[in-house]
N, C-alpha and C positions, 0 to 999 in steps of 0.2 A: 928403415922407412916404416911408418904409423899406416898400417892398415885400418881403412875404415869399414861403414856400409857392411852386409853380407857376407860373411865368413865362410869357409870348411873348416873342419879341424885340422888343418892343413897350413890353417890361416891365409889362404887365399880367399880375395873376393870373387864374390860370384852375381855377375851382373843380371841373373833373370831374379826379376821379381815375384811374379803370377803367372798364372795358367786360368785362364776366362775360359768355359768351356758352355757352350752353349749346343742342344739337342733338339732338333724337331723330328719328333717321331708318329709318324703317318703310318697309321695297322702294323707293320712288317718291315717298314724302310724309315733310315734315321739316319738326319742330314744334321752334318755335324760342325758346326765351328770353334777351332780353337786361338784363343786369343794368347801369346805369349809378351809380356808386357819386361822391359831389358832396362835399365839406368845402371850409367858407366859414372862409377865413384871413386874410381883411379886419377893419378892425373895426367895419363897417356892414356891413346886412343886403345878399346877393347876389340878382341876377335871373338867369340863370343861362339861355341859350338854343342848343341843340346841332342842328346842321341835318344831315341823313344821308340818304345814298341806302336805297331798297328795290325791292325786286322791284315790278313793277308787279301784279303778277297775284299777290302774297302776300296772304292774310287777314290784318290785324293787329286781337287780339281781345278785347288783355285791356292794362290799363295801370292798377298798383297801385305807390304808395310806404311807404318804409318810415321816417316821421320822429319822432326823439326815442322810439322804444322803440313806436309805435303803428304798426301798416298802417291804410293808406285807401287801399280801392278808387275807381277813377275808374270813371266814370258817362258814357256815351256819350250824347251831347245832339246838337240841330242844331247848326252850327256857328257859327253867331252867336250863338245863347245862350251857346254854352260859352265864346265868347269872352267874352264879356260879364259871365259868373259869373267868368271866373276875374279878367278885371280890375278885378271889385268886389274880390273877395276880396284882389287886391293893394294895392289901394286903403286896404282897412282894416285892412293890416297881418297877414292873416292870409297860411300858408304856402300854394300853391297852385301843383297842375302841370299841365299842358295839353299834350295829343299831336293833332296835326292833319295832315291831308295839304297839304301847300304844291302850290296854283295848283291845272292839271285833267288834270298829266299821270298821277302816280298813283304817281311813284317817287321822290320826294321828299318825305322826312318834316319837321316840325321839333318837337322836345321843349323846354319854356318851365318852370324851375321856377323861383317866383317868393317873395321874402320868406324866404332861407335863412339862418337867423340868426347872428350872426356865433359863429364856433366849432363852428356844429353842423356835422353831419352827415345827407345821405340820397340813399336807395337808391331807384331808378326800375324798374321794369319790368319792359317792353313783351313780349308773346306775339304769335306769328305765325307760320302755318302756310302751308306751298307747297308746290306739284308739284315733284318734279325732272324734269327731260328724261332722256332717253335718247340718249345720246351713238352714234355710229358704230360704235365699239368695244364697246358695251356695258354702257358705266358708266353709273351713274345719278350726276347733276351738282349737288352742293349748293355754292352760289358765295353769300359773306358779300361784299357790297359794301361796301367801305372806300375807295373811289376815288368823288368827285362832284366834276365838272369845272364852273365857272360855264357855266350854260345861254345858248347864241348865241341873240339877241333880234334879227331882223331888221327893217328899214326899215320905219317905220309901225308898227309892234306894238306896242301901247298896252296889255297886259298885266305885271305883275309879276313877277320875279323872284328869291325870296328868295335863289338860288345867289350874285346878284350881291353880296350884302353881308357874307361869310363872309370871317372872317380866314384868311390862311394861315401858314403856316411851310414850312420847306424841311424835304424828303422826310427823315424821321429825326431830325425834331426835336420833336416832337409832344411836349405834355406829359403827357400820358395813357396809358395801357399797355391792350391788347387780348390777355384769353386766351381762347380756346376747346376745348370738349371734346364731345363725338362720341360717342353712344352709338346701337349700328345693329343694327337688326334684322331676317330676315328668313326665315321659314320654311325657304326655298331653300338656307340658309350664306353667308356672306360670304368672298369668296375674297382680297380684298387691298383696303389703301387708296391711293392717291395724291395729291399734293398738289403745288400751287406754292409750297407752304412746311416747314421741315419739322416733323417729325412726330414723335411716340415711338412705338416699335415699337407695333403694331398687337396687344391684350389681346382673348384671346378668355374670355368669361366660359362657355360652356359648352361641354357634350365635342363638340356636332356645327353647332359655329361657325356657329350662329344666332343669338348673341349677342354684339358685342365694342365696344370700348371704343379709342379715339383722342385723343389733344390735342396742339396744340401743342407743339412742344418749347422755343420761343421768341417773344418776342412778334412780329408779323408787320411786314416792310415794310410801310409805307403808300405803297407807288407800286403797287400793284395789289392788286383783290380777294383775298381769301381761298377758293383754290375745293379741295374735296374730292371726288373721282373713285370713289365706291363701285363693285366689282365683285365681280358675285353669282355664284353658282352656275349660277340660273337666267336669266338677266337677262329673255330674253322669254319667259317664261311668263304667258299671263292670270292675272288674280287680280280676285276681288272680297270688298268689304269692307264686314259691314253691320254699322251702328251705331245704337246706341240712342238716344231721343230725350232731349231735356235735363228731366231732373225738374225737377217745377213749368211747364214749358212749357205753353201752351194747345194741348190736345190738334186735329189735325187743320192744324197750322199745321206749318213748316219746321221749326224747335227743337222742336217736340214730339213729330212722329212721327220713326222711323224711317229714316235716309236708307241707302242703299247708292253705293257709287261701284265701277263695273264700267271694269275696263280690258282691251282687247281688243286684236289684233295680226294686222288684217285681211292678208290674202296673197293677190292678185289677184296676176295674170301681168304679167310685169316687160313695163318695153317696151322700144324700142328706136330709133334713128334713121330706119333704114330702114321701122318698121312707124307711124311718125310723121311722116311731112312736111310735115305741115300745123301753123303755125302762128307767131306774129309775137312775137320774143323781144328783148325791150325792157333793155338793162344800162343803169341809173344809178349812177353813180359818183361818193363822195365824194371832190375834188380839193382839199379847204380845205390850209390849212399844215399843222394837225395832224395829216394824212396820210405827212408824214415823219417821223413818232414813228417808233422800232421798233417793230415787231409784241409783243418780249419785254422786258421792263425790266431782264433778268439780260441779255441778248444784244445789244447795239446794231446788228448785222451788217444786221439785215434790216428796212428799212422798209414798215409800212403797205403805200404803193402800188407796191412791189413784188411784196409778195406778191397784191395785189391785180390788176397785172397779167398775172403770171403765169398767177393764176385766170380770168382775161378769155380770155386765150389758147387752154386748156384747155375752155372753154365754148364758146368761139369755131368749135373743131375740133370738135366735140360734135354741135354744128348738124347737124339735117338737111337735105339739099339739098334745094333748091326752098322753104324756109320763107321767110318775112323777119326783119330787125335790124334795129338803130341802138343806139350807143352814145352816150348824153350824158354828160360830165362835170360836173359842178356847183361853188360856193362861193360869192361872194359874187355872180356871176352863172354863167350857166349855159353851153353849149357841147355841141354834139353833130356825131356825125360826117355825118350824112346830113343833108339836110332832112326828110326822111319818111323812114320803113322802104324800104330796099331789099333786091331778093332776093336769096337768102344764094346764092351760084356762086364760081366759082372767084374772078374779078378781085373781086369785093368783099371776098372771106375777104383773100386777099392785101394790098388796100389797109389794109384794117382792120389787120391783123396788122403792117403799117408803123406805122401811128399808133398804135397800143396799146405799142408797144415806148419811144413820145416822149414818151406821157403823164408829169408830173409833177404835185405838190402844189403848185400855186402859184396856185390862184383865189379864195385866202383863206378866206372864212366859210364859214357853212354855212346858205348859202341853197335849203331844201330845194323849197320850196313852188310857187318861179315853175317850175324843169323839169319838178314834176308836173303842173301846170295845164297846161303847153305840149303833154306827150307826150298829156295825156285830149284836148286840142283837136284836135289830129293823127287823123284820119279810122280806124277799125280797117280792117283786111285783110280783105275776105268770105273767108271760110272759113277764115279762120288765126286761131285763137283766141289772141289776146294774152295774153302773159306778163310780166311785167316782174320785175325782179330787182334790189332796192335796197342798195348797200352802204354804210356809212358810217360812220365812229366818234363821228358827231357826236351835241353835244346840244343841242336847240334850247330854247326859250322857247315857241314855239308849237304845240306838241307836238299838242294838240287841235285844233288847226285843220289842220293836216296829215291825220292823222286820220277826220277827217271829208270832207275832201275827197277819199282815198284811198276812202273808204266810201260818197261820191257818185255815183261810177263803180264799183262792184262787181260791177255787172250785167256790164261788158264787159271784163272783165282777173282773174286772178288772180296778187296779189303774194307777191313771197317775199324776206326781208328776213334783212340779215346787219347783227351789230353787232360792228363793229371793236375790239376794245383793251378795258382796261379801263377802265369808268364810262361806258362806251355807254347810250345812256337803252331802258330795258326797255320803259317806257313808250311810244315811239316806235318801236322795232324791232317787240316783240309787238304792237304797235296798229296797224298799217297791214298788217302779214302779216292779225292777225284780222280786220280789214276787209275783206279783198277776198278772204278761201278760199285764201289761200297758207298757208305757215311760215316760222318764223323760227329763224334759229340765232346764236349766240355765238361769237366767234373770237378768246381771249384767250392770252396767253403764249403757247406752244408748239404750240400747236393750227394747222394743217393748213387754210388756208381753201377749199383746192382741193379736200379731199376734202367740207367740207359743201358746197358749191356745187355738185357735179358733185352732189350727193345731192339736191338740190333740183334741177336740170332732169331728173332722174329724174323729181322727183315733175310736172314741171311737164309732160314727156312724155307721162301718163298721162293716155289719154281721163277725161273726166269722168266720174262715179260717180252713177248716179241713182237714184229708187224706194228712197230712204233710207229705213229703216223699221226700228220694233223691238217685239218683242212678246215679254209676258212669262209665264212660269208660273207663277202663284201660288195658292193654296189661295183655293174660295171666302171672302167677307168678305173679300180683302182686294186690296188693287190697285196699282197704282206709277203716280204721276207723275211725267213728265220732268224737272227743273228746269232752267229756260229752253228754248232752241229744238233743244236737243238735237244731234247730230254731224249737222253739215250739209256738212262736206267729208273725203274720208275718201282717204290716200293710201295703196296697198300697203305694208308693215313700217311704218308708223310707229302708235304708239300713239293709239289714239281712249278717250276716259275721257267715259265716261257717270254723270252724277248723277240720282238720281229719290228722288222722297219714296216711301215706303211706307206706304199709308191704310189705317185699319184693322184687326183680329183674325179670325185663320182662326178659322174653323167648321166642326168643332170644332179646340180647340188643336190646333195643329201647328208644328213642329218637322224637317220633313223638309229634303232638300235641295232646291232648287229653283231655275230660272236663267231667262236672258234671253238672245236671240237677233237679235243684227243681221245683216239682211239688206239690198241692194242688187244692183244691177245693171252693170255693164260688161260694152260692149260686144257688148251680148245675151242675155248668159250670165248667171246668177242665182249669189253667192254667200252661202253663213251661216256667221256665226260666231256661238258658242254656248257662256256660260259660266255654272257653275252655283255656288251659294254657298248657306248652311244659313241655315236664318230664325230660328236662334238669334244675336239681336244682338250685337255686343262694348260694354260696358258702359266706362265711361272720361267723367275729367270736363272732358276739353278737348277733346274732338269734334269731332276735326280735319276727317272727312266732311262736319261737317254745314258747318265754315267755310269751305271748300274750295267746297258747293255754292253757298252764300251769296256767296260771291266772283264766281263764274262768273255768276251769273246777275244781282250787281250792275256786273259788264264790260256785258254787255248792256246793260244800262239805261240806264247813266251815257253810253254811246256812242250810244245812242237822245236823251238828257236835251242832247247838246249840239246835235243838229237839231231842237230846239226843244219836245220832246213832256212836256206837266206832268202826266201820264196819269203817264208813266215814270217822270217827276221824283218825282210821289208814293211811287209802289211805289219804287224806291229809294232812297226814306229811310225806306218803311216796312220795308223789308228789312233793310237797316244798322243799325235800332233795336233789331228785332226780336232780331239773328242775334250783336250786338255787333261786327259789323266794320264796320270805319272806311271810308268812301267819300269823295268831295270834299264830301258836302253833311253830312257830320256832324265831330265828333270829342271826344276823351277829355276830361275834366277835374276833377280834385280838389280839395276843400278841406280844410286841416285845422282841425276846427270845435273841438279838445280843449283847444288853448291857450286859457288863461284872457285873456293880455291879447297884445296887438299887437304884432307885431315894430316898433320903434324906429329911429330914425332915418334918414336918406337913402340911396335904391334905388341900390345901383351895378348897373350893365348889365352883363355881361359874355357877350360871346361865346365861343363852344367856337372854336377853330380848327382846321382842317381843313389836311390837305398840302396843299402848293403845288403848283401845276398844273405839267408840265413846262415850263421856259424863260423864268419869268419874270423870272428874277432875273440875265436876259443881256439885256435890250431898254434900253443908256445909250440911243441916239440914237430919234430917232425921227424920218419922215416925212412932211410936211404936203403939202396937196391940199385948202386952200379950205377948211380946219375939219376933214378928213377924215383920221385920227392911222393912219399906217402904220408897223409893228415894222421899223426898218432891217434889211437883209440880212449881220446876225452870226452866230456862230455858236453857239446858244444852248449853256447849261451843261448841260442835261440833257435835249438830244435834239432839242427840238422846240419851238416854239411857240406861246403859246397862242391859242384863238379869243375875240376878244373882240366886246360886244354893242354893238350900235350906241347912241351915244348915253350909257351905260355903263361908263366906264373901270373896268379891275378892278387893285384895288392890289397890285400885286406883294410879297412881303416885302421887307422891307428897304428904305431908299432911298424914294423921292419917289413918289408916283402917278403912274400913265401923263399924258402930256400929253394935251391935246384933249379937253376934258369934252364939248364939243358934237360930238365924234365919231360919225359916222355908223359907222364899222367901222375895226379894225384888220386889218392881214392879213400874216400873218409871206410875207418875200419870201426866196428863197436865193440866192447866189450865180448864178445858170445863169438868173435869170429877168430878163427886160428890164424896162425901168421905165417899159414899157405897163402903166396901171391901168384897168381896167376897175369907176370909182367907182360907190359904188351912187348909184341914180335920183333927183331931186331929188324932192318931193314932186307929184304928177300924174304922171310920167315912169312906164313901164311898163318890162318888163326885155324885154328881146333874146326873141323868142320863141326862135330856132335861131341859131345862130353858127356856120357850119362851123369845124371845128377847124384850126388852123394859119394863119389869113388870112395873106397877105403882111406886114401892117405888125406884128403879134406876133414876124416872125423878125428887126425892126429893132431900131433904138434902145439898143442894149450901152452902159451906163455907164461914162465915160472920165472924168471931173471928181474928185475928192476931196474940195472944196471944196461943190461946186453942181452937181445934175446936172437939168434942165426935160424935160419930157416933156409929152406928149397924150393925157389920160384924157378923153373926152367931153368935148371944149374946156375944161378944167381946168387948170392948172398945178400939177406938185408939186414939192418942192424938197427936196435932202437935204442937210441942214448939218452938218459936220463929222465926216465921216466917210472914214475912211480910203479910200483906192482901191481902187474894188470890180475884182479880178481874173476875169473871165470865164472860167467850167468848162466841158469838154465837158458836152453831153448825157449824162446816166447811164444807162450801157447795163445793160437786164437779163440779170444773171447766171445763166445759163440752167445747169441740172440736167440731168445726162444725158438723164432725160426728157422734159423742156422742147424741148431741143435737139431730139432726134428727131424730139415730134409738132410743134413747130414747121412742117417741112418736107411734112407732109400736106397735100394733097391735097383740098377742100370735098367731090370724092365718096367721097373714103376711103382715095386710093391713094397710094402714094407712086414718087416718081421716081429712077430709076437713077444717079445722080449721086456726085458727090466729096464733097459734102455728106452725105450720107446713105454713105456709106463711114464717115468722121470718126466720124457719131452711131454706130454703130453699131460702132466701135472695130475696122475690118477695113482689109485694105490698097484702094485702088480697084484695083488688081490682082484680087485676089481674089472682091471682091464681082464684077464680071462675068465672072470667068474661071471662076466655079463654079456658072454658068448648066446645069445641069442637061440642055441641050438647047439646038439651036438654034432648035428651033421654039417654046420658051418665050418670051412678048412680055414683054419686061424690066422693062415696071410691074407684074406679074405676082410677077412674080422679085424686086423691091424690096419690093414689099409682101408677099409670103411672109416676107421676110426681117426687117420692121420687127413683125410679128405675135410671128412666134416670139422675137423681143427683148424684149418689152413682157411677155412669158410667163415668158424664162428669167430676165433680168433685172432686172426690177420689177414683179414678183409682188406685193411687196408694197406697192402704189400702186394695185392694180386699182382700186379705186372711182374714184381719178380718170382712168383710158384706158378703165375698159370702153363707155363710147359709143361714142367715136369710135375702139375696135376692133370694135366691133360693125358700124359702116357699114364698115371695111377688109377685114374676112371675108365681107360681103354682096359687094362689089367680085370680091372674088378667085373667089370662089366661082360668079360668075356668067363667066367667063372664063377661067379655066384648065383646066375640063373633066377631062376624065381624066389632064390631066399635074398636078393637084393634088396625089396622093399624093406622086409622084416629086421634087416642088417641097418639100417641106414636110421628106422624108429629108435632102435637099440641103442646104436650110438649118438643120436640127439640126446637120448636120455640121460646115457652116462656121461656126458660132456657137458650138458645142460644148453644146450645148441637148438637152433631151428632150420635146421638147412633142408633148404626144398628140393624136393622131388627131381626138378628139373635138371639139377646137378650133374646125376646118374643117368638122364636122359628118362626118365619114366614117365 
């Protein structure tokens, strides 16, 4: 048979055309529609199934097709009904589409349109409303996920994974075309767009650019999300925004009253190292193979765990003295530097700062679960309130059970969670931050991982926030309800968004303005913030407020529904029914009931396919270990390696399936790493609770054979066959940044030391640095750390977020010891650096 129309390299056709993506983005919130345009060029009827990443925390609200000249809206049902309607309706030949959240992590969609006749044509879709974050800088972050990596399914996980079964292609070969356009609005004006793609000049539709207009200028790579960088006028000004309830809603329910969603920009007093000593700061770190991706997919220069070490570094100096740490590494087993927390002093920073500089990607998967179990098992610190801080690009399969275990232990930790790269799981980043009163942030293309990380033990330094509380002003008759359990952790600068229902009619009408007031406690002192908004509704028929509230409050639920509560389980599908957003226990479904007779003849299947994950299309040999399929140590085509699932081979393009169906894990190996495996666990076997880092027999065993090389993975034998002679690389040293360099050389209490080292960072002769000692009765750590202050001032100004910690502990230092030759120190070192840094630095 002569295959037409849209190809794989597979030579199958593939009946999506397009992706229409249309954005309206109001300050912080972006209402999204995606249009997915299908023509069946077969000459039997298509099935037609497209699997896609989303936001974990997006409402998705609305899912209507457009076939043969008719719309049919889809009808939100429980999700086994809709399963079940829609494959009657396939059954009988009728046309039918189905939008469902795949598994229970919540960022994985999958769209099913079934019975598309041959020649026709039809249009999909889906609506869906999100929050943007608030970036450092001040943009607000609308990020299209076009990157969904197959989900890592760990040892014993008897869960499903639809990521595993999606065809791929190589990056730029896609059959299907992606446009998008950008319409932004915001009382404040819009002052510029950015993008990792580009863009057409930026169209302002009115004279005081509160209005304008963006799109693509091309269709986008598919090796990373599509993210757009709005920057406002006002970026942190509060604002709240009340909207009207859904006509025909049942009065007194969520859709039918009134919702408001109040954002706030609490400003508590900043803290700092020294006014913080107290507390146990836990870094887990993802070490799988696809931690040697680059950080940029335009830039190969910088890997993953580079930048990631770098950030380890900088956190590392941050510390306040006398707290505790430990650093575990994880992937397919786990690894940590201490056995327990040790206190943060001088010889620990130091040793630390040795083995953080050796760390590589080489522990394969991404086994996240057994380090968390270990580090909750591990006793807390009395008086140190543990912190922990998760990094990882990965994306698991057991996302929920993660999850929940993080939310097991909430009582005694607060997390804060970073997702690496593009197609990080939202789901698992935002879900373990929400669980335990942390935050989460994103770290993709170009972005800066040290500056959100140093932003996050910001937040993590700050005493706890108590006597949460909010009270509102409203005319009698009428009152506000929370929706769900309301702002229960609240960090100085960062944005807290409050939903509440509005019950009821003032008596008499009113119209006036009126507001609501959070209040709270630190550290003794009582703060309010207090914003007011008009009780003239905004009227609109996609109520973004109310699906916004609807979302938030079915997170709660659904995270309650997996520790077992059918109380919750109710209310959030009576929620999801009620509001039209999609939760794991509902989903979309259409039929088209207009055709008179049956679509004809036998169903062909066809899947969408999706980019190929980096490096699959580099793994010829491969690795055995007793059934257990290891990616040989080549050097993949585009970057990096993929993580695969246990048990799961994932088909690469082109070329044969992975070996080893009965594979427990694959795990990309690089050149520099011995052919020590640490295989996962037989069935019964538990994992390593702690492994100090570096054992003796990990520095043995360099591959010398070309032919065969035997090793000892947990009395195992692995064998590599036919593979050229692997050449032994140094250790990759990281490429340290002038200010890398610098604060490298600090000091756990903050000072730094007089030395030819600290001449280098500092770009002076060691001549000079001590010959322009101001005095001789100045003490020359004194005089070092004067001089690495006003560096960090003149120099890399523009980095402050990630030194002002640990210049915050080197001015407490100085300060307590230089006494009255401070001023005369501080001239001196302007001089010699050619600097102006003011007085006020030193507090004088």
């Amino acid at each position: 048979m002569t295959s037409c129309g849209l190809l794989t390299r597979f030579n199958q056709p593939v009946p999506l055309r397009s992706g229409l993506v249309s954005v309206l983005i109001r300050g912080f919130v972006a209402d999204v529609g995606c249009e997915l345009t299908y023509r069946n060029e077969e000459s039997g009827p298509v099935e037609a199934t497209f699997v896609f990443p989303l936001d974990a925390e997006a409402a998705v609200y609305s899912f209507q097709a457009q076939l043969g000249g008719a719309t049919i809206q889809a009808q939100l049902h429980e999700k086994k009904q809709a399963q079940e309607l829609y494959g009657d309706a396939v059954a009988r030949g009728q046309s039918s589409f189905l939008l469902q959240q795949e598994g229970n992590g919540g960022d994985v969609f999958s769209c099913s349109l079934g019975n598309l006749p041959p020649g026709a044509e039809a249009a999909l879709t889906l609506r869906y409303v999100c929050e943007l974050p608030l970036e450092p800088d001040g943009a607000a972050r609308y990020l299209l996920p076009t990157v969904l990596h197959p989900r890592y399914t760990p040892h014993g996980w008897s869960g499903e994974d639809v990521t595993q079964g999606v065809p791929r292609v190589p990056p730029g070969e896609l059959p299907y075309t992606l446009s998008l356009t950008a319409t932004l609005q915001s009382p404040h004006g819009i002052d510029r767009v950015l993008s990792n793609c580009t863009l057409t000049p930026l169209s302002y539709m009115t004279e005081d650019r509160t209005t304008a207009q963006v799109s693509l200028a091309q269709a986008p790579p598919w090796d990373r999300d599509v993210e757009l960088l709005v920057y406002y006028m006002e970026p942190h000004k509060p604002s709240a925004v009340l909207e009207a309830g859904l006509p025909g809603a049942e009065p007194g329910s969520l859709m039918g009253d009134p919702a408001v969603m109040v954002t706030l920009l609490p400003s508590g007093p900043k803290a700092t190292p020294a006014q913080s000593p107290a507390g146990e700061f836990i870094f887990l770190l993802d070490r799988s193979g696809s931690m040697g991706c680059p950080m940029d997919s335009r830039d190969h220069s910088r890997q993953r765990i580079d930048s990631a070490k770098e950030t380890l570094i900088l956190l590392l100096k941050s510390l306040p003295l006398g707290c505790y740490f430990n650093i575990y590494g994880f992937g397919s087993h786990f690894e940590s530097f201490y056995p327990k927390s040790m206190e943060y002093t001088q010889q620990t920073m130091a040793e630390s700062l040795q083995r953080i500089q050796q760390l590589q990607a080489n522990l394969g998967g991404t086994e996240i679960l057994a380090p968390l179990q270990a580090i909750y098992r591990s006793p807390c610190q009395d008086g140190h309130p543990r912190q922990l801080f998760v990094f990882t690009d990965g994306e698991v399969g057991n996302t929920q059970e993660v999850i929940t275990e993080v939310q097991r232990h909430r009582g005694s930790h607060r997390c804060f969670s970073f997702g690496i790269g593009d197609g990080a799981s939202t789901a698992l980043i935002k879900g373990i931050a929400r669980a335990a009163g942390g935050s989460a942030e994103f770290i993709t293309g170009q972005d800066r991982m040290q500056l959100k990380a140093l932003q996050s033990l910001k937040r993590a330094l700050q005493p706890a926030v108590t006597g949460i509380s909010l009270s509102w002003d409203l005319p009698p008759g009428m009152q506000a309800e929370v929706v769900g359990q309301g702002p229960k952790v609240i960090f100085s600068g960062q944005r807290c968004l409050i939903f509440a229902q509005i019950r009821g009619q003032p008596q008499p009408p009113d119209t006036s303005v009126r507001g609501v007031t959070l209040q709270y406690c630190l550290q003794d002192q009582t703060y309010k913030e207090t914003m007011q908004f008009p009780l003239q509704p905004q009227d609109g028929d996609r109520l973004p407020v109310h699906r916004l509230a609807a979302k938030s409050l079915l997170l709660e639920l659904e995270d309650a529904v997996s520790t077992g509560s059918e109380g919750d389980q109710r209310r959030a599908l009576e929620t999801s029914l009620s509001s039209g957003v999609v939760c794991s226990l509902t989903a979309y479904v259409g039929v088209d009931t207009e055709r008179g007779q049956p679509v004809q003849g036998s169903l062909l299947r066809r899947q969408i396919p999706l980019s190929g994950f980096r490096g699959a299309a580099a793994m010829p040999a491969m690795m055995y270990c007793q059934g257990v399929a290891f990616s040989a140590p080549t050097v993949p085509l585009f970057g990096c390696a993929p993580q695969m699932p246990f048990g799961k081979p994932v088909r690469p393009w082109g070329g044969l399936p992975m070996v080893g169906a009965s594979a427990r894990s694959a795990m990309a190996l690089d050149c520099d790493t011995s052919c020590f495996i640490d295989a996962a666990p037989d069935a019964g076997e538990s994992h390593r609770s702690s492994d100090v880092l570096f054992p003796p027999v990990l520095r043995a065993h360099k591959a010398h054979h070309h032919s065969s090389h035997r090793c000892t993975a947990k009395q195992k034998t692995c064998e590599l066959r036919g593979q050229p002679k692997m050449v032994p690389q140094k250790e990759p040293a990281l490429a340290e940044s002038p200010l890398l360099q610098l604060v490298s050389l600090q000091n756990a209490d903050g000072s730094w030391d007089l030395d030819p080292r600290l001449a280098v960072a500092l770009g002076v002769s060691e001549t000079d640095a001590r010959g322009k000692i101001p005095s001789e009765d100045v003490d020359p750590g004194v005089w070092a750390t004067m001089l690495a202050v006003v560096w960090l001032h003149g120099r890399a100004a523009g980095q402050r977020e990630e030194w002002e910690l640990l210049e915050a502990k080197a001015v407490g230092w100085v300060r307590g010891r230089a006494g009255s030759q401070l001023s005369k120190c501080l001239d001196a070192a302007n001089t010699l650096l050619g600097c102006s840094v003011g007085r006020a630095v030193f507090g004088l």
